[in-house]
N, C-alpha and C positions, 0 to 999 in steps of 0.2 A: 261066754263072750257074746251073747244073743243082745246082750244091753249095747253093745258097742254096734250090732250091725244096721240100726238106721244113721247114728250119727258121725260126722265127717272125720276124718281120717284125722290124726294130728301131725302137725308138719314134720317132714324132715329135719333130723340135727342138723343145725346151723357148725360150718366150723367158725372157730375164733377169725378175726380178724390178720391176726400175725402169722398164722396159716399158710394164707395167700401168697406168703410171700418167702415161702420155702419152698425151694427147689430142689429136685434130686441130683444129686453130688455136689451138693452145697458143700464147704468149707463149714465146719460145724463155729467157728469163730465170724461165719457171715451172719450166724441163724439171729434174726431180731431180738432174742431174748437169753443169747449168750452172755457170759461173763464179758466176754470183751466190749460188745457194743454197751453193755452199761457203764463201763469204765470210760469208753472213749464220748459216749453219750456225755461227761461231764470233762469240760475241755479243759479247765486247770488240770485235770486230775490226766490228763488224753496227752497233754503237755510235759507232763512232768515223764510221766511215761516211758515216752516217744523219749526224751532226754536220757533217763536211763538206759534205754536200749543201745541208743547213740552212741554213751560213754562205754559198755560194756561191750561193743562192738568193736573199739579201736582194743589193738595187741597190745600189751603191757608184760610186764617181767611178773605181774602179780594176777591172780587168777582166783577170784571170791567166789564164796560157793554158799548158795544159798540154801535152806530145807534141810540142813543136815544136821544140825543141833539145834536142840529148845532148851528154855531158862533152865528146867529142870535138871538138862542133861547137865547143865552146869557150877553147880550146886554145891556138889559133892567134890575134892578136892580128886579121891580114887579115881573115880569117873569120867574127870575131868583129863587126867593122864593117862588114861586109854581109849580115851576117844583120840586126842593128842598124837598117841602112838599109831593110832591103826590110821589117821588120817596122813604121817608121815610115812606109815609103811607104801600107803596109796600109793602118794603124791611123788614119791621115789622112786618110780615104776617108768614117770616120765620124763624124768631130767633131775640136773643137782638143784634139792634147795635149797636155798638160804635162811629161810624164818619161815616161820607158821606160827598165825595169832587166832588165838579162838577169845573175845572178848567176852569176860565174866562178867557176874552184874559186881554191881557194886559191894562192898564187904558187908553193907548195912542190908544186901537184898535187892536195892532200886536198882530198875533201867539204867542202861548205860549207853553211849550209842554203839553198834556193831552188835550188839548184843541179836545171837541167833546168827552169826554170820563166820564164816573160817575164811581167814587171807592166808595164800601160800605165794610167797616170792619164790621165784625161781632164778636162776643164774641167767637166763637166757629167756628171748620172748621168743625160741623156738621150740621152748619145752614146755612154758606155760602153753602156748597154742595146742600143742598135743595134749596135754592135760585138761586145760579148756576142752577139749574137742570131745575125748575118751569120758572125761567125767559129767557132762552135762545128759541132763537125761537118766543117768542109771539109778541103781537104786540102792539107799543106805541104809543097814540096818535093819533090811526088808521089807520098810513098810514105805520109807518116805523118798521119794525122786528128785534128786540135786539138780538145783543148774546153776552151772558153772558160767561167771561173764570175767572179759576181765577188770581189772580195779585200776587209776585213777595211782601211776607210782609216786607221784609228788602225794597225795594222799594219803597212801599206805603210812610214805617216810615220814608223814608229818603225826603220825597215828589218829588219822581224821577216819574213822569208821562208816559214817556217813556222805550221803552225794549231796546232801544238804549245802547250807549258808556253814 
């Protein structure tokens, strides 16, 4: 290293700029370069959101649960009735239900709307509450973590799968 020792040091690592601006015990949802602040960084999208949260906030008889099935799971007709089952074994843990709809895609394969999405009505918005409550967060099938909001009952009855127009 004898070549390095007439000539000047080279500078210290510079940190990034967004750095700066991380604090320790930061909310990792404050961090400049989380998912969230990119989502809300674009304000249709920060808006629509925020709306969502809104509606899935107020109590309802009905309680969607999102992450707990994919297209694939739904495919198969077998599959399709034991996912069915094991999601009504759950869902009876918390109260009576009334319906549980797991939206299939369409017969030809296409997208449908609700599609990836499980609605359970319950007899009472004091069973879904506890259902909401118990089921959001855990984890199904061991890989994937539901959350549970609840649904929009003029919705559900009108079989509007979407918060959409």
């Amino acid at each position: 290293n004898a070549e390095y020792m007439g000539a000047a040091q080279p500078p210290p690592p510079t940190l990034p700029a967004w750095m700066s601006k991380v604090r320790p015990g930061m909310p990792v949802t404050d961090h400049p370069l989380s998912m969230t602040q990119k989502i809300f960084a674009d304000q249709i999208v920060a808006l629509q959101v925020q709306g969502g949260r809104k509606v899935g906030e107020r109590p309802t008889e009905v309680v969607q649960l999102l992450n707990c099935v994919y297209y694939e799971d739904l495919m198969n007709e077998e599959e399709y009735q034991e996912i069915l089952e094991d999601i009504k074994t759950e869902a009876t843990k918390y109260g009576t239900v009334e319906q549980i709809e797991i939206p299939k895609p369409n017969s030809d394969g296409t997208h449908r709307g609700g599609l990836g999405k499980v609605f359970i009505r319950y007899s009472d918005v004091g069973a879904a509450r506890k259902a909401q409550y118990m089921m959001n967060g855990r984890r199904w099938d061991q890989k994937k973590v539901v959350c549970a909001a609840f649904y929009p009952l003029e919705r559900f009855v009108a079989q509007q799968y979407t918060l959409g127009a």
